[in-house]
mmCIF file of the N, C-alpha and C atoms, coordinates in Angstrom:
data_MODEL
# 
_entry.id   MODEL 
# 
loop_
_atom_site.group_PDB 
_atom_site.id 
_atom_site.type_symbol 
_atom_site.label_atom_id 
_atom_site.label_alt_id 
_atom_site.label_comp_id 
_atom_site.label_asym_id 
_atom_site.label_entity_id 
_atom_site.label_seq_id 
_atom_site.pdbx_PDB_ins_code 
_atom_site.Cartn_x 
_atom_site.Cartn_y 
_atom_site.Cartn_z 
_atom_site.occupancy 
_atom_site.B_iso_or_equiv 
_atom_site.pdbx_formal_charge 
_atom_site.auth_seq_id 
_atom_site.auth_comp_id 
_atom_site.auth_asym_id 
_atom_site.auth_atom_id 
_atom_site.pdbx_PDB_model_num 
ATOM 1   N N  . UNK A 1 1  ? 0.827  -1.194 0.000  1.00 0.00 ? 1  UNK A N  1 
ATOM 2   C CA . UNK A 1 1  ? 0.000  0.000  0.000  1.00 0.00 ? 1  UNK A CA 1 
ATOM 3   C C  . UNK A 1 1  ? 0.864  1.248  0.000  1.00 0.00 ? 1  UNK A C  1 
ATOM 4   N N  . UNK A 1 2  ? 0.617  2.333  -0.648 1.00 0.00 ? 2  UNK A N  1 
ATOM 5   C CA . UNK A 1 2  ? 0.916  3.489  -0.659 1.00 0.00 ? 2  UNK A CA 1 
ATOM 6   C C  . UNK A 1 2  ? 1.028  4.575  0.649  1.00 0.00 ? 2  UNK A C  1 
ATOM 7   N N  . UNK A 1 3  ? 2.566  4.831  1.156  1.00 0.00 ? 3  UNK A N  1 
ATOM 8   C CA . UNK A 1 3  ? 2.663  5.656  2.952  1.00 0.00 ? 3  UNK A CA 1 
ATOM 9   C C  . UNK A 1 3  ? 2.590  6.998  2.124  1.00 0.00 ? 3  UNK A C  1 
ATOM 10  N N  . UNK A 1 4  ? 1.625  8.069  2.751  1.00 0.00 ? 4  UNK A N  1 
ATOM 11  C CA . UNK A 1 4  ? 1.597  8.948  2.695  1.00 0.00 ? 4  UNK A CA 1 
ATOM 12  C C  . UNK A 1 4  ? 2.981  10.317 2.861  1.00 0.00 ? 4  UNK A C  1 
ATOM 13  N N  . UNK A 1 5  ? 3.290  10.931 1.865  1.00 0.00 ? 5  UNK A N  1 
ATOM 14  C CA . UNK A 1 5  ? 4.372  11.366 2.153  1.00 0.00 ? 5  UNK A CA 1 
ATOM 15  C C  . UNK A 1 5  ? 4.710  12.588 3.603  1.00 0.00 ? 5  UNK A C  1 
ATOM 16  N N  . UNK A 1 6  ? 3.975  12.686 4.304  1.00 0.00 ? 6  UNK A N  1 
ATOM 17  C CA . UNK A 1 6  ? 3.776  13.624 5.594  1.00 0.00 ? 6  UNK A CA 1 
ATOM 18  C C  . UNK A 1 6  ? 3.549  12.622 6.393  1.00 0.00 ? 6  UNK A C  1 
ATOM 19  N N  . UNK A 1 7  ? 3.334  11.435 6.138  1.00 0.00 ? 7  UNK A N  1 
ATOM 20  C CA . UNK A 1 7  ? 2.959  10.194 7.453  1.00 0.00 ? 7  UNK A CA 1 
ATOM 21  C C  . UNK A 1 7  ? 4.575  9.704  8.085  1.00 0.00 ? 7  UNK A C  1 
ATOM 22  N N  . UNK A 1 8  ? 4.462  9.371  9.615  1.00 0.00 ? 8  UNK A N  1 
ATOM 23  C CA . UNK A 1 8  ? 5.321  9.457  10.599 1.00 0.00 ? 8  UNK A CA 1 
ATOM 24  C C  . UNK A 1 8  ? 5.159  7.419  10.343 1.00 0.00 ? 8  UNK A C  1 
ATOM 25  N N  . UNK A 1 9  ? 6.156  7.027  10.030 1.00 0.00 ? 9  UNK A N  1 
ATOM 26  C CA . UNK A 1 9  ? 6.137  6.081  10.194 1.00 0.00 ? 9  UNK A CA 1 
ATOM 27  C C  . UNK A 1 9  ? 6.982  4.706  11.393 1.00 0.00 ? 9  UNK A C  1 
ATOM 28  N N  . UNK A 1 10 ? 6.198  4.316  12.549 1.00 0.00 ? 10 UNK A N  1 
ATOM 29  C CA . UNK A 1 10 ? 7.057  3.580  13.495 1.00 0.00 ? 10 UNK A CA 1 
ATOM 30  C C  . UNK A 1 10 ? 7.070  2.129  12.898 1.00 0.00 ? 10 UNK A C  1 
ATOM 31  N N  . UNK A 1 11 ? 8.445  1.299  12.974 1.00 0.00 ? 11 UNK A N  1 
ATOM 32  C CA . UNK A 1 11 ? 8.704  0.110  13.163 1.00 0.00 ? 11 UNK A CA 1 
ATOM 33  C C  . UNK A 1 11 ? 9.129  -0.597 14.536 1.00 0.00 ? 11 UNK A C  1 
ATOM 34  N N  . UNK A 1 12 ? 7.913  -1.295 15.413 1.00 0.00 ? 12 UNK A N  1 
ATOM 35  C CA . UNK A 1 12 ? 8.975  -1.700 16.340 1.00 0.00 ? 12 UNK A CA 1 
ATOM 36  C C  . UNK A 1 12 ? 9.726  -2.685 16.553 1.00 0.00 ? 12 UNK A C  1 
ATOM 37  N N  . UNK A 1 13 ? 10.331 -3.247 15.084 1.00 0.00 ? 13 UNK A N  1 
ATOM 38  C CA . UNK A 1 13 ? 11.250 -3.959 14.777 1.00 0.00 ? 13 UNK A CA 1 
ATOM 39  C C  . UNK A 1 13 ? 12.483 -3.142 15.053 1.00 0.00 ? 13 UNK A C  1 
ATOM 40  N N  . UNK A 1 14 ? 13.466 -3.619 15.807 1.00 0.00 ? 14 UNK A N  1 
ATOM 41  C CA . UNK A 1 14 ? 14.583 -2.906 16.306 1.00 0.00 ? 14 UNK A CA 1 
ATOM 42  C C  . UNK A 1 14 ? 15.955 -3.857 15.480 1.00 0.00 ? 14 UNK A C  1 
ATOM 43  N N  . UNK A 1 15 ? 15.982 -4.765 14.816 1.00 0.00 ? 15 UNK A N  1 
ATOM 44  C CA . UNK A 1 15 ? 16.699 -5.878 14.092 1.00 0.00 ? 15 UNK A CA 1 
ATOM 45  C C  . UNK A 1 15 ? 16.501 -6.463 13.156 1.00 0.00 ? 15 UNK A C  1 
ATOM 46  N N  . UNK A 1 16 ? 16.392 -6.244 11.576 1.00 0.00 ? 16 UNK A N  1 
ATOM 47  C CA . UNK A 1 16 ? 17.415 -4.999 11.317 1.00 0.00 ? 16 UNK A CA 1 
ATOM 48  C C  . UNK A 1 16 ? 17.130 -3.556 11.464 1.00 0.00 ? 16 UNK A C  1 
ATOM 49  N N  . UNK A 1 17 ? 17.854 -2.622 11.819 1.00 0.00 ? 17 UNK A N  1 
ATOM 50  C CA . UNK A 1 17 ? 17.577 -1.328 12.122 1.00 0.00 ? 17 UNK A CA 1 
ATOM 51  C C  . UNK A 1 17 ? 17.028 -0.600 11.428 1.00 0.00 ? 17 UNK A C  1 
ATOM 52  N N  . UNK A 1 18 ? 16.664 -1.006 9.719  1.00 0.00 ? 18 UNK A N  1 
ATOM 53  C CA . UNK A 1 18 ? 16.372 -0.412 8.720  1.00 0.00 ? 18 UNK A CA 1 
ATOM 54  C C  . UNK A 1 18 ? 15.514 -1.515 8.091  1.00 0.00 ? 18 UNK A C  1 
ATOM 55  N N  . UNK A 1 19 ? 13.930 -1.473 8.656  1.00 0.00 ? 19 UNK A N  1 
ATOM 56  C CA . UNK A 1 19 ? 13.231 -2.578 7.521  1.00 0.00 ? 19 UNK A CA 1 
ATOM 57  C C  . UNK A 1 19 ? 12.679 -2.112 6.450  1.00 0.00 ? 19 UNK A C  1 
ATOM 58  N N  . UNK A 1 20 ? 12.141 -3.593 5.479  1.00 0.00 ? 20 UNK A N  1 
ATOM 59  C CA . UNK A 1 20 ? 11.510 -2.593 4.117  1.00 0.00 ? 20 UNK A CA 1 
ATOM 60  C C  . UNK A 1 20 ? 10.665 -1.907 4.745  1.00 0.00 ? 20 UNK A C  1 
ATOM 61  N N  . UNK A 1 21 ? 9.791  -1.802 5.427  1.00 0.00 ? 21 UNK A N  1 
ATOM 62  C CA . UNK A 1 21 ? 8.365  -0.852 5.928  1.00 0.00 ? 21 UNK A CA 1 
ATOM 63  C C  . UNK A 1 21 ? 9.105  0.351  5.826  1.00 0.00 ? 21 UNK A C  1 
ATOM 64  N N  . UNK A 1 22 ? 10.263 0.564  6.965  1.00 0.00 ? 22 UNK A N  1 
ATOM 65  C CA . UNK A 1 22 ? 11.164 1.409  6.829  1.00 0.00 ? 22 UNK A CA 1 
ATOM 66  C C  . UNK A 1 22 ? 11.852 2.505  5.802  1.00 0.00 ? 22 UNK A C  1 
ATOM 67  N N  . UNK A 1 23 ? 12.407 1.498  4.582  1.00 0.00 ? 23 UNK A N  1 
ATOM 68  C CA . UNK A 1 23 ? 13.310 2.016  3.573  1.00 0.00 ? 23 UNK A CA 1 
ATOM 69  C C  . UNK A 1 23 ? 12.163 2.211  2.550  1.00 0.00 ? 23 UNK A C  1 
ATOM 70  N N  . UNK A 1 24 ? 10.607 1.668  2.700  1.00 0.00 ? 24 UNK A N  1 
ATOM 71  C CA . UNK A 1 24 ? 9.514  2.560  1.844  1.00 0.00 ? 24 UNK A CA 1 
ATOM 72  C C  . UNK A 1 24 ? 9.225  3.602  2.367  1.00 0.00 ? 24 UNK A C  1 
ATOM 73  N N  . UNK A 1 25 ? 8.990  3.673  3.507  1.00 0.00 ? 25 UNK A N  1 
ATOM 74  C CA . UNK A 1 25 ? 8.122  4.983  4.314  1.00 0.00 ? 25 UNK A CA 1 
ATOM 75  C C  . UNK A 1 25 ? 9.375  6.086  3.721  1.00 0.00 ? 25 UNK A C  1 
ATOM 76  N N  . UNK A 1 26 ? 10.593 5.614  4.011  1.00 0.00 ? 26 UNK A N  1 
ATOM 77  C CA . UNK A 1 26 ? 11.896 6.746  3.496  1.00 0.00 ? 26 UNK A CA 1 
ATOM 78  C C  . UNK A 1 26 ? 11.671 6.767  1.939  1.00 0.00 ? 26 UNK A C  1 
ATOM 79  N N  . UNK A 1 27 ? 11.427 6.289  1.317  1.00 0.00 ? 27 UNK A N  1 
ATOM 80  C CA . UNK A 1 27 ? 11.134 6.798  -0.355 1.00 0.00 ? 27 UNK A CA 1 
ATOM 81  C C  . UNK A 1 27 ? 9.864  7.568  -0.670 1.00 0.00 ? 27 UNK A C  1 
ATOM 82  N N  . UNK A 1 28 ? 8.886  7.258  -0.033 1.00 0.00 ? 28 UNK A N  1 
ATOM 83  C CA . UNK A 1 28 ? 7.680  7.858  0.093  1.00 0.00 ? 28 UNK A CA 1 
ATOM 84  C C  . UNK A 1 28 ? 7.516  8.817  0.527  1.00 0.00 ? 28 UNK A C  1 
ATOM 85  N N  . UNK A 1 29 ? 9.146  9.563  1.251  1.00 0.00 ? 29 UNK A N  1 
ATOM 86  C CA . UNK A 1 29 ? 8.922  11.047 2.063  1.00 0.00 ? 29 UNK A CA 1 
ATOM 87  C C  . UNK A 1 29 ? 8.357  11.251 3.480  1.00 0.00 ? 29 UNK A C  1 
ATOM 88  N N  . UNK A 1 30 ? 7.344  9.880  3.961  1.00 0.00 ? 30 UNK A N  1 
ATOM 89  C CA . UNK A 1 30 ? 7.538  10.103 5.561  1.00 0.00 ? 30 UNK A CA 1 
ATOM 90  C C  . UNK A 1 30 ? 8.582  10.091 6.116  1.00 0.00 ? 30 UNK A C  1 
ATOM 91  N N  . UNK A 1 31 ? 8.982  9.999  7.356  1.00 0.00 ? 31 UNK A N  1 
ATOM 92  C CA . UNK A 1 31 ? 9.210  10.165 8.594  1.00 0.00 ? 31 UNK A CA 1 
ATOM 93  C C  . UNK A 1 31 ? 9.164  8.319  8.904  1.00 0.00 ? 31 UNK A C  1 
ATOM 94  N N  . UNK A 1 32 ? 10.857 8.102  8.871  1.00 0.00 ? 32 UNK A N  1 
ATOM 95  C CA . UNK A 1 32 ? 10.675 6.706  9.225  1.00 0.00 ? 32 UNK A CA 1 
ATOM 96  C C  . UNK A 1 32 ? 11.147 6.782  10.986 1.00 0.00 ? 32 UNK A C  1 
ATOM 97  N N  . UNK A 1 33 ? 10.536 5.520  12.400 1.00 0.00 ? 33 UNK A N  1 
ATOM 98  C CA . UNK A 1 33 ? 11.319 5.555  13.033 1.00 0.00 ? 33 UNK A CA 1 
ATOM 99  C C  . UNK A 1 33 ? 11.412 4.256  13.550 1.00 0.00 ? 33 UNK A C  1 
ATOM 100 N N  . UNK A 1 34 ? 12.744 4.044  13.962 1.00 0.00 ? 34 UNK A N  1 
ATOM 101 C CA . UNK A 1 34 ? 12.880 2.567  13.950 1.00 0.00 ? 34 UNK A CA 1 
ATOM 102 C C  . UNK A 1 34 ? 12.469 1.956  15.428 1.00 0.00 ? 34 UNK A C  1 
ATOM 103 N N  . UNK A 1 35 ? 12.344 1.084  15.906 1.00 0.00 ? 35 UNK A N  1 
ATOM 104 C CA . UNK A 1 35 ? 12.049 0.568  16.763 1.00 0.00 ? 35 UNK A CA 1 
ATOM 105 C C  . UNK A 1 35 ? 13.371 0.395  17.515 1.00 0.00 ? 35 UNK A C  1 
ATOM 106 N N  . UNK A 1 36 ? 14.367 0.912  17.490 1.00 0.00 ? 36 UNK A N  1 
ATOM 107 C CA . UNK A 1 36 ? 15.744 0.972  18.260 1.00 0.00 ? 36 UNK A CA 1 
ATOM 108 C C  . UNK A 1 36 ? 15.083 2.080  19.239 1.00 0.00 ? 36 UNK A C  1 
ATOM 109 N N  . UNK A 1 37 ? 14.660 3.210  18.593 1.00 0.00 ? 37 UNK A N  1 
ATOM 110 C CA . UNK A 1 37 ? 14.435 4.388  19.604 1.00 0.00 ? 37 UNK A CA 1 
ATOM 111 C C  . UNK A 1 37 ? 13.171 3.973  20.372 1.00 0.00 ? 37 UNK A C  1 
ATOM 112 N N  . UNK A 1 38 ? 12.382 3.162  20.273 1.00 0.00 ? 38 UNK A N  1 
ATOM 113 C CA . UNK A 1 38 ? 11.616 2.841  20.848 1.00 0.00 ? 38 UNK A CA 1 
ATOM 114 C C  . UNK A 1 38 ? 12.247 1.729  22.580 1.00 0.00 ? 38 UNK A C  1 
ATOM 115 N N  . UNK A 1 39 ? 12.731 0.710  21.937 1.00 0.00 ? 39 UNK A N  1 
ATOM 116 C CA . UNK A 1 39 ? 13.888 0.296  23.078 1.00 0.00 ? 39 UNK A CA 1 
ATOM 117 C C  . UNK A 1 39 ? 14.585 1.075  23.872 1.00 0.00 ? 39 UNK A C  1 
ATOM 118 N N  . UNK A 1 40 ? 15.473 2.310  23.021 1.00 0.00 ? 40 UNK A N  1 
ATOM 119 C CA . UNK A 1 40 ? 16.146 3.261  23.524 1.00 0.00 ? 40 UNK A CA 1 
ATOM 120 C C  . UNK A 1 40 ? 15.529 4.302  24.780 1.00 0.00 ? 40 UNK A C  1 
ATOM 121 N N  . UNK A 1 41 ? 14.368 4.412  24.455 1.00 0.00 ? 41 UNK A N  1 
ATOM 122 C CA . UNK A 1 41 ? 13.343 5.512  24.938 1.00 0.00 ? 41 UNK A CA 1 
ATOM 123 C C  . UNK A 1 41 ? 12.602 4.636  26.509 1.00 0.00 ? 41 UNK A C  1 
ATOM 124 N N  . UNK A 1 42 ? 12.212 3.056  25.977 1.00 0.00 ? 42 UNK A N  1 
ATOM 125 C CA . UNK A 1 42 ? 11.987 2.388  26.870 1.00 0.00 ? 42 UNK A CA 1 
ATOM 126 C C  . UNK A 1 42 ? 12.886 2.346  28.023 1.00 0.00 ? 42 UNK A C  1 
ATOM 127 N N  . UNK A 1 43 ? 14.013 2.299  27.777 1.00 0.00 ? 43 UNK A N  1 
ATOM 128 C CA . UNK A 1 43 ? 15.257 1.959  29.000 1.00 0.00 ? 43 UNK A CA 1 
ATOM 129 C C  . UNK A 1 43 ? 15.514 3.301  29.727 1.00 0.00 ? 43 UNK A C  1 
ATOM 130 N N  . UNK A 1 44 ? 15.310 4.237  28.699 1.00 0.00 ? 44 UNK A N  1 
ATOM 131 C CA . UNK A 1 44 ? 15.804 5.672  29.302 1.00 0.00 ? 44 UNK A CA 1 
ATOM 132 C C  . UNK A 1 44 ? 14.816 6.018  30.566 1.00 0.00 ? 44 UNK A C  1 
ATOM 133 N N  . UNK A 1 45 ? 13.234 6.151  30.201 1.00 0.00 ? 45 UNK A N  1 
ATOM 134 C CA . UNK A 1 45 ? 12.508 6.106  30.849 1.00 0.00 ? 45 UNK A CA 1 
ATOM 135 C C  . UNK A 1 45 ? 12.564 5.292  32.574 1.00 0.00 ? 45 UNK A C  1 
ATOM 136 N N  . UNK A 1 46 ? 13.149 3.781  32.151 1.00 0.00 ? 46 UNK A N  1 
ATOM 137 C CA . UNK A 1 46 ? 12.854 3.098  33.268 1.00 0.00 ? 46 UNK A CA 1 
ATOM 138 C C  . UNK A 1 46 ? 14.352 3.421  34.347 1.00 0.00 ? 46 UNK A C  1 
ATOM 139 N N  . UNK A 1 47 ? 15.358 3.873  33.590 1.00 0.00 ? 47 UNK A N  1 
ATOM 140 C CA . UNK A 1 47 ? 16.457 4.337  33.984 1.00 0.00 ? 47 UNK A CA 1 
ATOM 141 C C  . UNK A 1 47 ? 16.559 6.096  35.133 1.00 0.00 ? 47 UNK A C  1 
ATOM 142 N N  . UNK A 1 48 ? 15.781 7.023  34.738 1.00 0.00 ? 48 UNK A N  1 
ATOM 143 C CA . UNK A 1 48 ? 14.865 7.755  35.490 1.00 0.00 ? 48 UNK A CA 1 
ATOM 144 C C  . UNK A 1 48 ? 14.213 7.596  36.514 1.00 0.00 ? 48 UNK A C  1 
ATOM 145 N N  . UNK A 1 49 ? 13.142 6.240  36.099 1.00 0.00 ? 49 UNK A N  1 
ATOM 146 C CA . UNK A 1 49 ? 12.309 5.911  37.230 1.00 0.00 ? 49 UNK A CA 1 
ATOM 147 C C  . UNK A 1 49 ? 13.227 5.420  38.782 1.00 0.00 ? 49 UNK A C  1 
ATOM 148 N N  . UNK A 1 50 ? 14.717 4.389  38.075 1.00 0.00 ? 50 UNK A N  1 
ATOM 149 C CA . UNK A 1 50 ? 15.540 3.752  39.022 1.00 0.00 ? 50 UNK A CA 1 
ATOM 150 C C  . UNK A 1 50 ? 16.096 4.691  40.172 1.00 0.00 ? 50 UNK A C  1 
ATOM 151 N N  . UNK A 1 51 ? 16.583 5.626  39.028 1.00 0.00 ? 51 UNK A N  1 
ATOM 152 C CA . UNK A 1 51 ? 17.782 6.418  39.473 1.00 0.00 ? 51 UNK A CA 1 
ATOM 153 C C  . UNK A 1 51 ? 17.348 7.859  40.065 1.00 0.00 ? 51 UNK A C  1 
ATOM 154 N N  . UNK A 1 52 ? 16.049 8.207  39.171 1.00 0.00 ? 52 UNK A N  1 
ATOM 155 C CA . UNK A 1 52 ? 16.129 9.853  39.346 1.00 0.00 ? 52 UNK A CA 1 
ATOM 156 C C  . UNK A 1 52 ? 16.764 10.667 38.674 1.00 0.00 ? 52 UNK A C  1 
ATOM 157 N N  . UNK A 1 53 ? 17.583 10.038 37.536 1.00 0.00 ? 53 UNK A N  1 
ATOM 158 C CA . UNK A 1 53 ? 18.179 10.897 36.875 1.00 0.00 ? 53 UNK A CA 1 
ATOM 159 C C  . UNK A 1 53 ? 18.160 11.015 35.596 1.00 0.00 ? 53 UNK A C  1 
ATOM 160 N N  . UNK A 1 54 ? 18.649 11.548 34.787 1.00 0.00 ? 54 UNK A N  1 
ATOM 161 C CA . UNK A 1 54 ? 18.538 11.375 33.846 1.00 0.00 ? 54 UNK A CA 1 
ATOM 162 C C  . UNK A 1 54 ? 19.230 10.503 32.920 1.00 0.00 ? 54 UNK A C  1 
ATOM 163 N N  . UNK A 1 55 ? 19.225 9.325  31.812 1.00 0.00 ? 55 UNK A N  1 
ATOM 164 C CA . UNK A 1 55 ? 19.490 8.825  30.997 1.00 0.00 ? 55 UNK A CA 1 
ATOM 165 C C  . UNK A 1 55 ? 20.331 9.045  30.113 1.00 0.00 ? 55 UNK A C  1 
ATOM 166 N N  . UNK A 1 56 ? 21.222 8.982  29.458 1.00 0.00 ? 56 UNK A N  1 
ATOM 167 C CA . UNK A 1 56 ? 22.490 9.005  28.680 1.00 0.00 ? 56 UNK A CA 1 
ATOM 168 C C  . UNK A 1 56 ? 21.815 8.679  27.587 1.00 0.00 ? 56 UNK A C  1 
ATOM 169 N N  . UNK A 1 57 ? 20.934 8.805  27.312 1.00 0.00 ? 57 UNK A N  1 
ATOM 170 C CA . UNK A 1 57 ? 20.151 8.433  25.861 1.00 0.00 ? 57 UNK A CA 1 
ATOM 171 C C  . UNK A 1 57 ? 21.347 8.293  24.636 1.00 0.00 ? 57 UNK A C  1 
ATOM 172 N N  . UNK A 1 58 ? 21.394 8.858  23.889 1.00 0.00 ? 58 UNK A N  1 
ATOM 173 C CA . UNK A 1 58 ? 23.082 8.711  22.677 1.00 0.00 ? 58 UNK A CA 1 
ATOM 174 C C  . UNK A 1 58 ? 23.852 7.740  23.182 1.00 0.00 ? 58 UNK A C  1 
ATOM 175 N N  . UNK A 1 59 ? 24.468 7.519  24.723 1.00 0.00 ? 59 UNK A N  1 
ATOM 176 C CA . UNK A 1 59 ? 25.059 6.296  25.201 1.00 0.00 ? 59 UNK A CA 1 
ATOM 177 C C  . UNK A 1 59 ? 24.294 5.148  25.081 1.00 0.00 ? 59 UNK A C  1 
ATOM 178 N N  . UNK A 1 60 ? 23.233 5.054  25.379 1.00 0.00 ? 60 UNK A N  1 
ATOM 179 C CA . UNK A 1 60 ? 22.492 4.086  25.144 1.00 0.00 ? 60 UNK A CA 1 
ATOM 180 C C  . UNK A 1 60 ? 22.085 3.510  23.929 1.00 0.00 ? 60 UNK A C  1 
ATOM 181 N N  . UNK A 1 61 ? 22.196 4.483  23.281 1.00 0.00 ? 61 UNK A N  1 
ATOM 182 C CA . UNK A 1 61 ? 21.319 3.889  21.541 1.00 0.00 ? 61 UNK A CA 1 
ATOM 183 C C  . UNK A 1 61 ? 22.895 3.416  20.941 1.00 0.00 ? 61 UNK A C  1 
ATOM 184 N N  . UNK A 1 62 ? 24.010 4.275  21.346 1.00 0.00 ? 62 UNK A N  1 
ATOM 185 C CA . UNK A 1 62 ? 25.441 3.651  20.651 1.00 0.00 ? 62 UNK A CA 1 
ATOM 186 C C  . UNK A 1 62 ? 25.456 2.291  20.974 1.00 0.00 ? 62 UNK A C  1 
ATOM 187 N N  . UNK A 1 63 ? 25.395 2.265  22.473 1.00 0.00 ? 63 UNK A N  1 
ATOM 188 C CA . UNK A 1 63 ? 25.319 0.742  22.784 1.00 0.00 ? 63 UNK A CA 1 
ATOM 189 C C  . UNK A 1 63 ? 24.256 -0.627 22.363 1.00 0.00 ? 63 UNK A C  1 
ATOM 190 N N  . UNK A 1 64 ? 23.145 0.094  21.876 1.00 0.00 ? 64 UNK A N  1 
ATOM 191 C CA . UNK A 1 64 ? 22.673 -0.911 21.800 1.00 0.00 ? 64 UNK A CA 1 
ATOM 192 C C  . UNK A 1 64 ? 22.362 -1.351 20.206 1.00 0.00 ? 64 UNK A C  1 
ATOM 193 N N  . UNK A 1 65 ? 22.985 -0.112 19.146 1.00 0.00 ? 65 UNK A N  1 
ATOM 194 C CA . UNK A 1 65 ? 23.426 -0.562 17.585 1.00 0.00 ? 65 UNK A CA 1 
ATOM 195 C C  . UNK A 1 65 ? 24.658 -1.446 17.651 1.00 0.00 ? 65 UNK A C  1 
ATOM 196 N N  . UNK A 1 66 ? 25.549 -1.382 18.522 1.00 0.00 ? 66 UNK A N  1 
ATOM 197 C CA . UNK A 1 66 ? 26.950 -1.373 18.777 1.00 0.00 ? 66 UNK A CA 1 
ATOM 198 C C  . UNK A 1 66 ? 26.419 -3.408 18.935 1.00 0.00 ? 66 UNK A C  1 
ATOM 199 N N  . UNK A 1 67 ? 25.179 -3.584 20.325 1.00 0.00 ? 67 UNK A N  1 
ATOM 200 C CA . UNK A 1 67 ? 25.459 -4.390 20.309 1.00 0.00 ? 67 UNK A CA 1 
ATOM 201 C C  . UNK A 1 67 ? 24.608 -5.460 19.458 1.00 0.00 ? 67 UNK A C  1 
ATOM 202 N N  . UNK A 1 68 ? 23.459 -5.131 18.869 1.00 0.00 ? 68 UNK A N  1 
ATOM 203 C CA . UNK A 1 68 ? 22.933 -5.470 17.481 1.00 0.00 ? 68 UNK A CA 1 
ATOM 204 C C  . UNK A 1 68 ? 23.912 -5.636 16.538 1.00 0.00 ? 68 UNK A C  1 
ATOM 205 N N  . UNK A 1 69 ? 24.875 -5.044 16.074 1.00 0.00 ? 69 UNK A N  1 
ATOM 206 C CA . UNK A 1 69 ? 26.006 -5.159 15.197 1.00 0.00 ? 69 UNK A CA 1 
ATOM 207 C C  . UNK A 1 69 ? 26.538 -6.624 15.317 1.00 0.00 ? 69 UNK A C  1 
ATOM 208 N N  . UNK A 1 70 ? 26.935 -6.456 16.798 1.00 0.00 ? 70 UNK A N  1 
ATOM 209 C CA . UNK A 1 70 ? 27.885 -7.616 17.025 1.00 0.00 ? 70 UNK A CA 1 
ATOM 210 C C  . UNK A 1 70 ? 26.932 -9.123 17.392 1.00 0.00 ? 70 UNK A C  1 
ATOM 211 N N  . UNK A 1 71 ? 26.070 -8.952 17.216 1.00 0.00 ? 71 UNK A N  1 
ATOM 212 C CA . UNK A 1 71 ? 25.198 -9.959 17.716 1.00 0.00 ? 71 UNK A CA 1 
ATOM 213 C C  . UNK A 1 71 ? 24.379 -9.954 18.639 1.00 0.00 ? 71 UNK A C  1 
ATOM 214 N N  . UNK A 1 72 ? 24.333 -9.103 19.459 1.00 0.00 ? 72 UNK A N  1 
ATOM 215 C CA . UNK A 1 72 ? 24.087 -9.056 20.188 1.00 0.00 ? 72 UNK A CA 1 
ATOM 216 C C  . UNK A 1 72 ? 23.888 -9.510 22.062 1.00 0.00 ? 72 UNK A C  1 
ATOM 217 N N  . UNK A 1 73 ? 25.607 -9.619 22.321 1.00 0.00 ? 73 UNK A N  1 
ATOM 218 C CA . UNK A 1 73 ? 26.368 -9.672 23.340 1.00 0.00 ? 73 UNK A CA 1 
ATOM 219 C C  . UNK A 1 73 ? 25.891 -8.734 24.616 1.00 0.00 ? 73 UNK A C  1 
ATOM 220 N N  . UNK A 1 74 ? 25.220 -9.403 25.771 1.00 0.00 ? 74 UNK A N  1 
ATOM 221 C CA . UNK A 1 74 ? 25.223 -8.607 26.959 1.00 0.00 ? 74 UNK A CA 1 
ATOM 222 C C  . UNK A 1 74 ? 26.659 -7.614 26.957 1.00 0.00 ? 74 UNK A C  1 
ATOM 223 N N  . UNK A 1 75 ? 28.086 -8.310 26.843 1.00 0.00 ? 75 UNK A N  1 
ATOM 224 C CA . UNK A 1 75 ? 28.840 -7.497 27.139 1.00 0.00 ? 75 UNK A CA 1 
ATOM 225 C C  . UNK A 1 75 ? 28.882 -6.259 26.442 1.00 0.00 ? 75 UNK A C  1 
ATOM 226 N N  . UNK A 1 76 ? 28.417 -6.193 24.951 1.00 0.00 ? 76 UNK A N  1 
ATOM 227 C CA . UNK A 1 76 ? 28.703 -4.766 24.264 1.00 0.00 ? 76 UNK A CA 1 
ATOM 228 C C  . UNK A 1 76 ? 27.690 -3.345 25.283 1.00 0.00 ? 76 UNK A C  1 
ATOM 229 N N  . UNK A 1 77 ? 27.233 -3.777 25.883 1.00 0.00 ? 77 UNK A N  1 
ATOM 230 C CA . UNK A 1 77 ? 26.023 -3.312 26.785 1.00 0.00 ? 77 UNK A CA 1 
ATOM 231 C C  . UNK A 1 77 ? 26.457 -2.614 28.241 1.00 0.00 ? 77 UNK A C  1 
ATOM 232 N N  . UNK A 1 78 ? 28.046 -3.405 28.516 1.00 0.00 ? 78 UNK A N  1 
ATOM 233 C CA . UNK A 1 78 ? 28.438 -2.687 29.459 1.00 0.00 ? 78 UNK A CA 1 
ATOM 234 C C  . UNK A 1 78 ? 29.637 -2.292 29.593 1.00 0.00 ? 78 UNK A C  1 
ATOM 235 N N  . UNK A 1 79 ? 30.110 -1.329 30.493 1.00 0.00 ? 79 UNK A N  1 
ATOM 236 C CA . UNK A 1 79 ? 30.806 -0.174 30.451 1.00 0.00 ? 79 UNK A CA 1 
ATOM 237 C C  . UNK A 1 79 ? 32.172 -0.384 30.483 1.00 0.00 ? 79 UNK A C  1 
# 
C-alpha cells in the first residue's frame, strides 16, 4: 500500500535497524522511526524511574546498535 508522504512512520522492529516498511516509508517522504528508539526511549525512561536521573540516551542507543552489530552480546552493553 501506498505511505503517505507527511505520514510518521514507526517500526517496532529494532533488528534490522532499517526494515523494508522502513526504507519505503523513506522513499515515500515520511518520517521513518525505527524501533531501536523505541527500546532506547523504553530503557531511558525506566532508567529515570531507578535512578532519578537522567538517561544518557546517545550512550544508550550507541550501545545498543553497537550491540545489534555484534550480535548481540550482553557485554557490548556494558561499560
Amino acid at each position: 500500500d501506498d505511505i503517505p508522504g507527511g505520514a510518521i512512520v514507526l517500526d517496532l522492529v529494532y533488528n534490522p535497524l532499517k526494515t523494508r516498511l522502513l526504507e519505503e516509508a523513506e522513499r515515500a517522504g515520511a518520517k521513518p522511526i525505527s524501533g531501536i528508539e523505541v527500546l532506547v526511549y523504553q530503557g531511558a525512561y525506566a532508567f529515570r524511574l531507578w535512578t532519578g536521573r537522567e538517561a544518557p540516551v546517545e550512550v544508550m542507543r550507541a550501545a545498543a546498535i553497537k550491540a545489534l552489530k555484534r550480535g548481540g552480546s550482553d557485554e557490548d552493553c556494558q561499560g
